[in-house]
C-alpha positions as CSV (number, residue, x, y, z in Angstrom):
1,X,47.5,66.6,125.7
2,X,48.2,70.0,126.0
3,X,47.9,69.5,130.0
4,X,50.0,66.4,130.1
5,X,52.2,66.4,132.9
6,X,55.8,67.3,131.3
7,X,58.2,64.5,132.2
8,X,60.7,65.2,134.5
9,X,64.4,64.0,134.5
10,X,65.1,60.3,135.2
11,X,61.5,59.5,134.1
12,X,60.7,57.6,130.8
13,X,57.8,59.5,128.7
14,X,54.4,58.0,128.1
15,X,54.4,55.9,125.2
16,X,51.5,58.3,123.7
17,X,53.0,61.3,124.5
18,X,55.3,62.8,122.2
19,X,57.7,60.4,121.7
20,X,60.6,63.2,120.7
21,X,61.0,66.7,121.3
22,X,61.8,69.0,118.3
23,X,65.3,69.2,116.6
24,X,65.6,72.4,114.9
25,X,68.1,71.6,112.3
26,X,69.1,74.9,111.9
27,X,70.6,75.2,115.6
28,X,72.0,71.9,115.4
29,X,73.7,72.7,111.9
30,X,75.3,75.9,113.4
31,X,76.6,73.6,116.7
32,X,78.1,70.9,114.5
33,X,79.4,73.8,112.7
34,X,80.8,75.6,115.9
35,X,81.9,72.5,117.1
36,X,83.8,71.3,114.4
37,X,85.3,74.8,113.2
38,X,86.3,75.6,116.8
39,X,88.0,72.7,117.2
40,X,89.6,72.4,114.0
41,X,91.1,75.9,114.3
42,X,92.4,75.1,117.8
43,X,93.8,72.1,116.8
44,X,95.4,73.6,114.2
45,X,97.6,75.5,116.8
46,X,98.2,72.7,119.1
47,X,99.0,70.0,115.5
48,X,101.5,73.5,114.8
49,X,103.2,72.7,117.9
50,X,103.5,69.3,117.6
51,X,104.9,68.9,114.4
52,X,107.6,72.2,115.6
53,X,108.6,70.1,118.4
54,X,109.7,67.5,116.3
55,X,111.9,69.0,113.3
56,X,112.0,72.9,114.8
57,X,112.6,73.5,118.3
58,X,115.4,71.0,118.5
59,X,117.4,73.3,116.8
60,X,116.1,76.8,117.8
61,X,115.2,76.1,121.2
62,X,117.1,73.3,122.3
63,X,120.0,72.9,120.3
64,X,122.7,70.3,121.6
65,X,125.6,68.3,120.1
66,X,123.2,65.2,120.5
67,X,119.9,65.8,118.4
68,X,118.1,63.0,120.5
69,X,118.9,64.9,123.8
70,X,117.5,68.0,121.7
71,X,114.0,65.8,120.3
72,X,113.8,64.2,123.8
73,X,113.6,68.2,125.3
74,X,111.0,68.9,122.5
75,X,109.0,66.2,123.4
76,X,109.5,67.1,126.9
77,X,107.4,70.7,126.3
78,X,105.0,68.9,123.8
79,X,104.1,66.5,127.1
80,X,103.6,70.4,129.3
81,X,100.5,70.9,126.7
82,X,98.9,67.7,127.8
83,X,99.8,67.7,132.0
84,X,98.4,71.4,131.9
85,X,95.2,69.8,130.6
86,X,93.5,68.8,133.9
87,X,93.8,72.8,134.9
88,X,91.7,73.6,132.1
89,X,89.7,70.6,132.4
90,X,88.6,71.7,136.2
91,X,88.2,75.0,135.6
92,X,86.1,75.1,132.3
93,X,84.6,71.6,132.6
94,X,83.2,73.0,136.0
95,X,82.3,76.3,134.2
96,X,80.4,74.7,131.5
97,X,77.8,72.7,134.3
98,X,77.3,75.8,136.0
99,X,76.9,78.6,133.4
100,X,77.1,77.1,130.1
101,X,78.7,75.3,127.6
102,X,79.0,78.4,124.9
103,X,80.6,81.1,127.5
104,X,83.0,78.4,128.0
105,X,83.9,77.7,123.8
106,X,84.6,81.4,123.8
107,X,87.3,81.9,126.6
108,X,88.9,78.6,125.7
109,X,89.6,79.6,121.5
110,X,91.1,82.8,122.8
111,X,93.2,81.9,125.5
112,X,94.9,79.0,122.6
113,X,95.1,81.5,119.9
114,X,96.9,84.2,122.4
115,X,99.1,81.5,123.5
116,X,100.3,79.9,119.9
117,X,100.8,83.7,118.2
118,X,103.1,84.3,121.3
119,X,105.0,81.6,120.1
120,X,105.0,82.6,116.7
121,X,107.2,86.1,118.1
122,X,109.3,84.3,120.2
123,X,113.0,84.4,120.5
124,X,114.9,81.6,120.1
125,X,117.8,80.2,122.2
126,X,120.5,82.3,119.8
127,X,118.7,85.5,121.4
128,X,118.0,85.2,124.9
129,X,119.4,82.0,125.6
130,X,117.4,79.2,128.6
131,X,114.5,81.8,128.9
132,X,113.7,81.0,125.5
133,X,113.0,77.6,126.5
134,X,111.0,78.8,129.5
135,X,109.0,81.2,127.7
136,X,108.0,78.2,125.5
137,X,106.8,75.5,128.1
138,X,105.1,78.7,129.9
139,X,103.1,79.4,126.7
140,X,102.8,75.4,125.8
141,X,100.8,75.4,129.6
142,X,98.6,78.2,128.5
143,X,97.9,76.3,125.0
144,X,96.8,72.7,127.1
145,X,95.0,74.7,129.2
146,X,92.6,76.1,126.5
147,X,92.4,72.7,125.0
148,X,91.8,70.9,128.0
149,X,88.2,73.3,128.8
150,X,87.6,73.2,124.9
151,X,87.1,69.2,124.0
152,X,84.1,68.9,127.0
153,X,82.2,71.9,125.8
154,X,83.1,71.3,121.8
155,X,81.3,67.7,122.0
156,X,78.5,68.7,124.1
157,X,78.2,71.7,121.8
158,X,76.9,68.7,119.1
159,X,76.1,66.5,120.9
160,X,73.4,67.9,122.9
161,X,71.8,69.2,119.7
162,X,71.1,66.6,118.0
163,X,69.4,63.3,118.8
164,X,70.8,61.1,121.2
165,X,69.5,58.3,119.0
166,X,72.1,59.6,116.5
167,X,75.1,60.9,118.8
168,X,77.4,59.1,117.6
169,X,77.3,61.1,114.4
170,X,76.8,64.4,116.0
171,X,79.4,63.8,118.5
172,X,81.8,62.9,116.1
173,X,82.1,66.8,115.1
174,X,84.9,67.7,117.5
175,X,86.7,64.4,117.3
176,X,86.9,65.4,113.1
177,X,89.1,68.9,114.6
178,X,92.3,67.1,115.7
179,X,92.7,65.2,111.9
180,X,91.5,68.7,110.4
181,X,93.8,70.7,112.5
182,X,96.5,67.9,111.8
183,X,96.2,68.9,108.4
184,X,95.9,72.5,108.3
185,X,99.1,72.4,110.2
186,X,101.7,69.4,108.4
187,X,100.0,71.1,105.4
188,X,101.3,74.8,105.9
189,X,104.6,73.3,107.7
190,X,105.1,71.4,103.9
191,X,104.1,73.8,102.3
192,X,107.2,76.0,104.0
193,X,109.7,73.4,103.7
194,X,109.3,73.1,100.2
195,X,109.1,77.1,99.5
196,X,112.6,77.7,101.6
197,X,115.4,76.7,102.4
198,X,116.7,75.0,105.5
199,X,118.2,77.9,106.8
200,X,115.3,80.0,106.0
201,X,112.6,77.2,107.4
202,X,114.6,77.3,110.8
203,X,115.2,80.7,111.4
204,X,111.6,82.8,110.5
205,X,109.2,80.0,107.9
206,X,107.8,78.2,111.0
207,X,106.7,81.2,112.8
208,X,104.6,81.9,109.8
209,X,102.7,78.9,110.4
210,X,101.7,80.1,114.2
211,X,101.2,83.8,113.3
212,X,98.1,82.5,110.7
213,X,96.4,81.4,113.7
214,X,95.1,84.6,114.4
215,X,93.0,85.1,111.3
216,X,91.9,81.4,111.8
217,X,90.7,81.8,115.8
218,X,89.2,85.5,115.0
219,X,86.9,83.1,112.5
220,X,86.0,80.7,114.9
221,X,85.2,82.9,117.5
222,X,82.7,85.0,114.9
223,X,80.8,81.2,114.4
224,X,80.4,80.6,118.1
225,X,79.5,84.1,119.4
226,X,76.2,83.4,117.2
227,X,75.2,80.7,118.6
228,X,72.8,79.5,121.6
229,X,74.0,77.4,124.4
230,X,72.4,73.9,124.5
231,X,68.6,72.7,124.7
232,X,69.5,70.7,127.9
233,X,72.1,73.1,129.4
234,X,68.8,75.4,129.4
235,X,66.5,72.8,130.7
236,X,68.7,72.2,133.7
237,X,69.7,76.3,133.7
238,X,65.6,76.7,133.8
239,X,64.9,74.0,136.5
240,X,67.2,75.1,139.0
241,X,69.5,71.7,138.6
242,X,73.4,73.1,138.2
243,X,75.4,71.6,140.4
244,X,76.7,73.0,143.0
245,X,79.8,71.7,143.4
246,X,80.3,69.2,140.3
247,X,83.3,68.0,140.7
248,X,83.4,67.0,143.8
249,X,80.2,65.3,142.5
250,X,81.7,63.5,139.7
251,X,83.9,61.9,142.3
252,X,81.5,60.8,144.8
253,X,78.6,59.8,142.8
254,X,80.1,58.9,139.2
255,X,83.1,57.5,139.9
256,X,83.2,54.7,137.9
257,X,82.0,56.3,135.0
258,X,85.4,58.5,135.4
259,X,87.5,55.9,135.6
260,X,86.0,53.8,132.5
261,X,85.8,57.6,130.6
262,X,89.4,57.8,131.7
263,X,90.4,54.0,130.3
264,X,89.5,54.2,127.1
265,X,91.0,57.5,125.8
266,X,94.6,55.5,126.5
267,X,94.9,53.5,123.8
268,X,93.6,56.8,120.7
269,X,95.8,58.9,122.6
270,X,98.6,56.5,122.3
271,X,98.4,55.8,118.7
272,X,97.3,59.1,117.2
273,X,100.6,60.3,119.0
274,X,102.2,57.0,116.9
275,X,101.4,58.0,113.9
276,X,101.3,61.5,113.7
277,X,104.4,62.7,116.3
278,X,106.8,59.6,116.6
279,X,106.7,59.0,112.5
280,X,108.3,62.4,112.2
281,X,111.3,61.3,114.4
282,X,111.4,57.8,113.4
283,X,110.9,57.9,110.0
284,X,113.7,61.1,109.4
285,X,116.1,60.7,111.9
286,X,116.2,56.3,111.7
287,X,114.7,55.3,108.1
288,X,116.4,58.4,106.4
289,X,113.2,59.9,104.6
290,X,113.0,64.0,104.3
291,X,111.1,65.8,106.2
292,X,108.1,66.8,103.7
293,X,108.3,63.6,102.5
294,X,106.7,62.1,106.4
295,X,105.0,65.4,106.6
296,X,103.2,64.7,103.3
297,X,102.5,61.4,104.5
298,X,100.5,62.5,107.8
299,X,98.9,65.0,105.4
300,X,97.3,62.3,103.4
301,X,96.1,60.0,106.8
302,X,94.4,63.3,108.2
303,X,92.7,63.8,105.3
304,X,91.0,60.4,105.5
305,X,90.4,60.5,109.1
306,X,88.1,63.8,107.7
307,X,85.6,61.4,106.3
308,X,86.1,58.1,108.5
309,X,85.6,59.7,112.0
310,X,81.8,60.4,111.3
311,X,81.5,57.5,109.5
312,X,82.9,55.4,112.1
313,X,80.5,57.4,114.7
314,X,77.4,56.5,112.4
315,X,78.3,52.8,112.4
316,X,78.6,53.1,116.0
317,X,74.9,54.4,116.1
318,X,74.3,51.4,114.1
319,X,76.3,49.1,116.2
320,X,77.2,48.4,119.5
321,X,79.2,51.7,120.5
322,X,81.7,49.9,122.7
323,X,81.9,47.1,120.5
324,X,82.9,49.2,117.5
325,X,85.3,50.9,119.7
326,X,87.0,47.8,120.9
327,X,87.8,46.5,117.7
328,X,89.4,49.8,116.3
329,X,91.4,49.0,119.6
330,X,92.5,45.3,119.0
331,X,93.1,46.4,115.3
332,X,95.0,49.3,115.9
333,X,97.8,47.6,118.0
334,X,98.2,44.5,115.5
335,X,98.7,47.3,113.2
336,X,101.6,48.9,114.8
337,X,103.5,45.4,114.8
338,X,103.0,45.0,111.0
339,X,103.8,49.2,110.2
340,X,107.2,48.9,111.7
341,X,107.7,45.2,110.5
342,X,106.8,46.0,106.8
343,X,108.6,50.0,107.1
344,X,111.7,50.3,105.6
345,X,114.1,54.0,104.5
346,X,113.2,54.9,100.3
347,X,109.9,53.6,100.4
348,X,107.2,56.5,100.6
349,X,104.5,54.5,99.4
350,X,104.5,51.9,101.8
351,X,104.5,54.5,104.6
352,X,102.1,56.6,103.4
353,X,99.7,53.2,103.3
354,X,101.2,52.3,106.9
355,X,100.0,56.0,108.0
356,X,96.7,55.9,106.4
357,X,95.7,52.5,107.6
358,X,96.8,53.6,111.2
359,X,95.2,56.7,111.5
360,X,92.0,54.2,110.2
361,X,92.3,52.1,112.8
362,X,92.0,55.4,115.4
363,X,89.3,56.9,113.4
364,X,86.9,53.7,114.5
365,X,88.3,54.7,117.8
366,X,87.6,58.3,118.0
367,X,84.9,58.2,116.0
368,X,82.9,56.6,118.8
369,X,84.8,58.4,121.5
370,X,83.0,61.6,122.5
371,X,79.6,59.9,122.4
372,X,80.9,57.1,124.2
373,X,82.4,59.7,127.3
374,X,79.0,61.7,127.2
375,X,77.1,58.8,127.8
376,X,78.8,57.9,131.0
377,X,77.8,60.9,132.6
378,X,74.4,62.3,133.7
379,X,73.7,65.2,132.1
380,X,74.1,67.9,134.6
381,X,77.5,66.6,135.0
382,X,78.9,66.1,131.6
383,X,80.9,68.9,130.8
384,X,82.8,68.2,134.3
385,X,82.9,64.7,134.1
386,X,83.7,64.7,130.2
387,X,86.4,67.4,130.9
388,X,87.8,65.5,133.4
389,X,88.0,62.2,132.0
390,X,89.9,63.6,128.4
391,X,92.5,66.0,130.4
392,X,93.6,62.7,132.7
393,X,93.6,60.6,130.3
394,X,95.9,62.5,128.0
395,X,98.3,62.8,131.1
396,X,98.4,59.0,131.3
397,X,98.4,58.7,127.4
398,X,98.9,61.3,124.9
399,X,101.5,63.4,127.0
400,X,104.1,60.9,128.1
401,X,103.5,59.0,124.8
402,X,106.2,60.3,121.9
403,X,108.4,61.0,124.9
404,X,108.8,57.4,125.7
405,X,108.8,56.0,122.6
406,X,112.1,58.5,121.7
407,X,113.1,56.9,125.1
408,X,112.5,53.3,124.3
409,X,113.8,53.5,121.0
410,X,117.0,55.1,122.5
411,X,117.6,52.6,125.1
412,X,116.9,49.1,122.9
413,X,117.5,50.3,119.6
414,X,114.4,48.6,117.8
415,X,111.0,49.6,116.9
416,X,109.4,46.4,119.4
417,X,109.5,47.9,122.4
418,X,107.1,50.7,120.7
419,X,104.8,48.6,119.4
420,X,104.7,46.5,122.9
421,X,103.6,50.1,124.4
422,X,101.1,51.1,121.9
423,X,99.1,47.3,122.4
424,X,99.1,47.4,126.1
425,X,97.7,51.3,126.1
426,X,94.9,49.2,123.9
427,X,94.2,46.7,126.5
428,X,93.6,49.8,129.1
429,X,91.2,51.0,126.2
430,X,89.6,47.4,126.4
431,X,89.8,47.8,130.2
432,X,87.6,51.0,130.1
433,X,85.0,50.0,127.6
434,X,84.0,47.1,129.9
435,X,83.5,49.1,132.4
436,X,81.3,51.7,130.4
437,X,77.4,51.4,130.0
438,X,75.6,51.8,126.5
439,X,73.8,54.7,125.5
440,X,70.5,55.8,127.6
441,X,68.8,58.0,125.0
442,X,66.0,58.4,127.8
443,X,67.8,61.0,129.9
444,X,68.4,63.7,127.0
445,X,64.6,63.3,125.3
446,X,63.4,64.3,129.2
447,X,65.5,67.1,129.4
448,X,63.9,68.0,126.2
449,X,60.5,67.3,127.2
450,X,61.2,69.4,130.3
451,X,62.0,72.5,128.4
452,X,59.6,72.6,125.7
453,X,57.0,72.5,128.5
454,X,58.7,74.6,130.1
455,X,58.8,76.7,127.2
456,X,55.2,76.3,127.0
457,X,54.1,77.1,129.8
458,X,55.2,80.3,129.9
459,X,53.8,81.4,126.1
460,X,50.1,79.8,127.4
461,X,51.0,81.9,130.6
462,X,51.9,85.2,128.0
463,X,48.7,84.6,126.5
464,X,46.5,84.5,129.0
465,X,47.4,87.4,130.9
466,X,47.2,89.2,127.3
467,X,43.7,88.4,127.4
């Protein structure tokens, strides 16, 4: 066996040969690690913003006579983080097929932790008036594109660790940042409200909230400095195979697996914005509830999405993938109708079970997600093509989405409309998981294969020439 012919990529092994290459758990614990850490922290500043947008910058960035008109302006720079995505999804998802996904991690934590401490020391519209406002979608740009390089490299990070028999599970490690980040960041933002005053909250207690970031990137970037890049980003790094141009190659040659990549990101994006932006506006500004008392709420659905999100990409290891996925879809959007229908002002219970069962519903949607988007791409394209597909997909979905439903609540005055949105950005979900293909487990285990021969090779080569 030892001069087997080492499987090359595309190939399926012998069934005698060795049926999988080694795992070292101690790598792939530090990459789920790295992944999930990273992504949390970031997260945490982006989940800052978000929850600013809606009870903060109103006031000290936008203020106006109207406070819809300010909230629809808030939302407006909240939507900047997502459109700026596709920059940093080019650039870094290109970067990551052609020299790696860790160099990548790296650059992407920094440039969101510069961005979100600037914003912690800016002036607000009382002290330098519109440039204020500038100065903020400038720095909101910077923050999506950081995020928009980080989510590609972040699941492959995991991903391409750990067995692709099991990557659901493994995968699922960035998709747990966004709910941990969530709730590092309504967590510290309660946390505020409750320890000042209004007037206090509003003029320096949010900036603490951004200004902590720095301690929390300076962490992350400590756990992925130490780490390797990928077993198959150095099979393909050892063979010769970047590509040269990938993503003009995604284009021409995986097209479709864009577009169904693209599809079904709609629908989470849509309803994670739901539950987690819009309820902030919706449920202080129309059902009367204060602020920590929503905030707490989103606290407590992050907090389960900590535990469902792997366990909903283990069942999805179990299960179909894109059947598990499609029903957190279908489910999700007959929940929206029944939140709002049931929701009503003095009743904290009932919306903290509304939130919970919501951000459920995503979970068996995210959960799933990142394997899901790997799996459509080969592997010498999957940081591009992975990159690609999350940046444009929050453009369609997660950037326009509390926008319009501030919009739509505006102009008909009733919560239908919203929930009408949020179940046709399900059916594009649908959409893209019938165009998807399952998981091909064969295509990792020969990249594998390819560098532990590889590998061996040159240690028989070492030893002979020792001799």
């Amino acid at each position: 066996m030892a001069n087997a012919p080492v499987p090359g990529p595309g190939t399926t092994p012998h069934p005698h040969a060795t049926p999988h290459p080694t795992v070292h758990p101690k790598g792939l614990y530090k990459a789920f690690a790295a992944s999930l850490t990273g992504t949390a922290l970031e997260w945490y500043d982006f989940a800052v913003y978000s929850a600013a947008a809606a009870v903060v910058f109103p006031v000290v960035f936008f203020p106006a006579t109207d406070p819809l008109t300010g909230t629809v302006l808030a939302f407006s720079t909240y939507a900047v983080g997502y459109v700026s995505r596709p920059v940093g999804g080019i650039i870094f998802g290109r970067l990551g097929d052609r020299i790696g996904r860790k160099k990548v991690l790296v650059t992407t934590l920094m440039i969101i932790g510069v961005a979100t401490v600037l914003i912690g020391v800016l002036p607000g519209y009382a002290n330098i008036g519109a440039t204020a406002g500038i100065l903020l979608v400038l720095l909101r740009f910077a923050q999506g594109v950081g995020v928009g390089g980080e989510w590609g490299g972040a699941v492959l990070l995991s991903s391409e660790y750990g067995d692709p028999h099991r990557r659901g599970f493994w995968a699922s490690a960035a998709q747990v940042g966004p709910p941990a980040g969530n709730l590092l960041a309504n967590g510290a933002l309660a946390v505020l409200t409750v320890a000042l005053t209004e007037e206090q909250f509003l003029s320096f207690g949010w900036r603490i909230a951004f200004l902590v970031s720095a301690v929390l990137v300076g962490f992350g970037l400590w756990i992925r400095l130490k780490l390797e890049d990928t077993p198959i980003f150095k099979a393909i790094e050892a063979h010769g195979e970047q590509p040269h141009a990938p993503v003009r190659e995604v284009f021409s040659k995986e097209l479709r697996p864009l577009i169904a990549a693209i599809l079904c990101r709609v629908g989470p994006d849509v309803l994670y914005a739901l539950f987690t932006v819009f309820t902030l506006t919706y449920g202080i500004q129309v059902l009367g509830y204060q602020r920590n008392q929503v905030l707490t709420a989103v606290l407590i659905g992050s907090a389960f999405q900590l535990f469902m999100i792997p366990l909903a990409g283990a069942v999805s290891d179990r299960f179909n993938r894109r059947l598990v996925y499609g029903v957190g879809a279908v489910v999700g959007a007959v929940w929206t109708f029944v939140f709002f229908g049931v929701l009503g002002g003095n009743n904290q219970p009932m919306l903290i079970i509304g939130i919970v069962l919501g951000l459920m519903a995503h979970s068996f949607m995210y959960g799933p997600q990142a394997a899901f988007i790997v799996e459509q791409f080969s592997p010498r394209l999957r940081s591009t093509g992975s990159s690609l597909a999350y940046t444009f997909a929050g453009v369609i979905g997660g950037a326009i989405a509390p926008l319009l439903f501030t919009v739509l609540l505006a102009q008909f005055g009733t919560w239908i409309p919203v929930a009408i949105y949020v179940a046709v950005a399900s059916a594009v979900t649908v959409v893209g998981l019938a165009l998807g293909r399952d998981n091909d487990a064969v295509e990792d285990l020969d990249y594998r294969l390819l560098l532990e021969g590889s590998t061996s090779a040159r240690q028989q080569s070492g030893v002979g020439e020792s001799r």
